[in-house]
C-alpha positions as semicolon CSV with decimal commas, in nm:
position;residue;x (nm);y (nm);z (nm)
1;X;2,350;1,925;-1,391
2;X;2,100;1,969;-1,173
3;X;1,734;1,725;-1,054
4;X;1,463;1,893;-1,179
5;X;1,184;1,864;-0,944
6;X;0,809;1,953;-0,980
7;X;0,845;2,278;-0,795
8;X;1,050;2,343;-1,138
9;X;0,764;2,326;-1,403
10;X;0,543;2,636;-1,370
11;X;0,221;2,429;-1,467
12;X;0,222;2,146;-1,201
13;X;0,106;2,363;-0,898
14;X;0,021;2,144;-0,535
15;X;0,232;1,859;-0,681
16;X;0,529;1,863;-0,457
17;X;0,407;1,580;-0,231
18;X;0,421;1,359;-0,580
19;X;0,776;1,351;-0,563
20;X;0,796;1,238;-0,191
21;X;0,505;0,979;-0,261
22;X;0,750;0,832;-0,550
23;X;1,064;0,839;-0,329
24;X;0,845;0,650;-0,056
25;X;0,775;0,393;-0,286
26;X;1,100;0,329;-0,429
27;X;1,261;0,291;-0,117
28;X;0,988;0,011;-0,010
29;X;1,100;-0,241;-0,293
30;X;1,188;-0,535;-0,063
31;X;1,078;-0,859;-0,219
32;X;0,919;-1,050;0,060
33;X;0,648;-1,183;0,113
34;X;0,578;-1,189;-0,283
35;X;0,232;-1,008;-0,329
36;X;0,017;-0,995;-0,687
37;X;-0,226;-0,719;-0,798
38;X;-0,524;-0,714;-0,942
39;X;-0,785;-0,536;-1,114
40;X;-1,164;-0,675;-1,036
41;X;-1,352;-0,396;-1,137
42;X;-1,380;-0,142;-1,333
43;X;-1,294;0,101;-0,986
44;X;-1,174;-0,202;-0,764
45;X;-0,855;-0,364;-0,693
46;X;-0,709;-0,672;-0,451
47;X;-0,375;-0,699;-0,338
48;X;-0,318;-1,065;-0,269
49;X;-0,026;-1,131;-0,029
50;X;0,140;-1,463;0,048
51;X;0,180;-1,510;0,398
52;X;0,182;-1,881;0,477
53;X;0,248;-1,968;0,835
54;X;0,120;-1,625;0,971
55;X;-0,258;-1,619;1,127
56;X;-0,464;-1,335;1,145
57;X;-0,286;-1,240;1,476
58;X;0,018;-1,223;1,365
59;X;-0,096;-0,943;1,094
60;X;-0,154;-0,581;1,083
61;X;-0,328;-0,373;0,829
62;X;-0,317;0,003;0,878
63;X;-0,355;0,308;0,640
64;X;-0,091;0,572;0,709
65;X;-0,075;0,923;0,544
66;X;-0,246;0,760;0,206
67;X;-0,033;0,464;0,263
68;X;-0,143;0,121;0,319
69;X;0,101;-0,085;0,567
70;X;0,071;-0,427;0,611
71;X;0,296;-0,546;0,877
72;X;0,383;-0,932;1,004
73;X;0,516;-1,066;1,322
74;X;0,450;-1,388;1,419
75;X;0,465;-1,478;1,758
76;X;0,731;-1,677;1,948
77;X;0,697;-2,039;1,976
78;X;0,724;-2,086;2,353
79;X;0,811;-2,470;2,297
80;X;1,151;-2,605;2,291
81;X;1,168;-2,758;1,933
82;X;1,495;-2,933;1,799
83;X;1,482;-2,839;1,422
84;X;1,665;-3,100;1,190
85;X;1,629;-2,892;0,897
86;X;1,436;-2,487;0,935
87;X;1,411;-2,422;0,556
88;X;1,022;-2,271;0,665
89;X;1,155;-1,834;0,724
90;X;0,945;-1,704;1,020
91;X;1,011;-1,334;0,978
92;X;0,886;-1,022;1,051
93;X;0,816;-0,794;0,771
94;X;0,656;-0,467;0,645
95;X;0,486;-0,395;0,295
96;X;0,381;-0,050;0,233
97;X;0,160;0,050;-0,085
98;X;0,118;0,422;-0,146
99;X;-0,254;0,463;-0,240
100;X;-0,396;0,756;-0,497
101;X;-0,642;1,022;-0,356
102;X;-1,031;0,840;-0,383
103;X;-0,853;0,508;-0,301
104;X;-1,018;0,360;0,014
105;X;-0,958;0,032;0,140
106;X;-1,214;-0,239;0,174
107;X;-1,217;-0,592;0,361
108;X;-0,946;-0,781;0,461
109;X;-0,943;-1,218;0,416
110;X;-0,766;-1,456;0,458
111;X;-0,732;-1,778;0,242
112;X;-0,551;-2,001;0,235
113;X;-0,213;-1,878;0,306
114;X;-0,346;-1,596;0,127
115;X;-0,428;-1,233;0,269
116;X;-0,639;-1,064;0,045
117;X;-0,713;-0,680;0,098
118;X;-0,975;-0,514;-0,129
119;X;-0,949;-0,155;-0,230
120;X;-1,200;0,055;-0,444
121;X;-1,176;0,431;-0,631
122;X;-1,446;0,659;-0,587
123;X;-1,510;0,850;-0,863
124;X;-1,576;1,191;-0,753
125;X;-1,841;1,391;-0,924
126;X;-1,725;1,634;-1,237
127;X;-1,673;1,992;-1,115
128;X;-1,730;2,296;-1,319
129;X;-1,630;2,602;-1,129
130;X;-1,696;2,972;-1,287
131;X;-1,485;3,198;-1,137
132;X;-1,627;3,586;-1,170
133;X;-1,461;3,814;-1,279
134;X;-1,432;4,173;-1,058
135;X;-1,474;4,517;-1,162
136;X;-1,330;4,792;-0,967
């Protein structure tokens, strides 16, 4: 049996990149750190992502071929520390959220432990093209 892709259905013309965007996203499915998100709008979303311990320093939002990449490193503790118990993770990690075409991202906060990054849809404006018709 073969995979039928969307180069296989006559009617879905320019979606070939749909298929990669959906194989990019499955393959980004670790679990930390645990994120929620959210509607607030009717066009507007947050993605809210735990990162206790990390500062603003440590963090790196960029937008990446219509994917928004949130990276973490936190930098190295230069003091000599004797932990009796580390049960507190200090790892590095990447989250990666494929956004739709009109999705832009907004501000960036953090709160509480919390980094918040907005994101809003523009609506683009209805279209009506009339395509004429040639004689020869």
């Amino acid at each position: 049996m073969t995979k039928m892709t969307f180069g296989s259905y006559p009617h879905m013309l320019g979606f070939e990149q749909l298929e990669q965007l959906l194989e990019r996203t499955a393959k980004s499915s670790e679990g930390y750190p645990p994120f929620n998100i959210e509607q607030t709008g009717e066009d507007s979303y947050r993605i809210t992502l735990a990162v206790a311990g990390f500062s603003e320093d440590d963090l790196s939002i960029t937008v990446e071929d219509r994917q928004l990449v949130i990276r973490g490193r936190q930098q190295e503790d230069v003091r000599e520390r004797i932990f009796l118990h580390r049960g507190i993770a200090s790892r590095q990690f990447q989250r990666s959220f494929v956004l739709a075409d009109g999705v832009e991202v907004g501000d960036a906060q953090m709160e509480n432990g919390l980094l918040h990054v907005d994101l809003k849809r523009q609506r683009p404006d209805t279209v009506i093209q009339t395509i004429k018709i040639r004689k020869d």
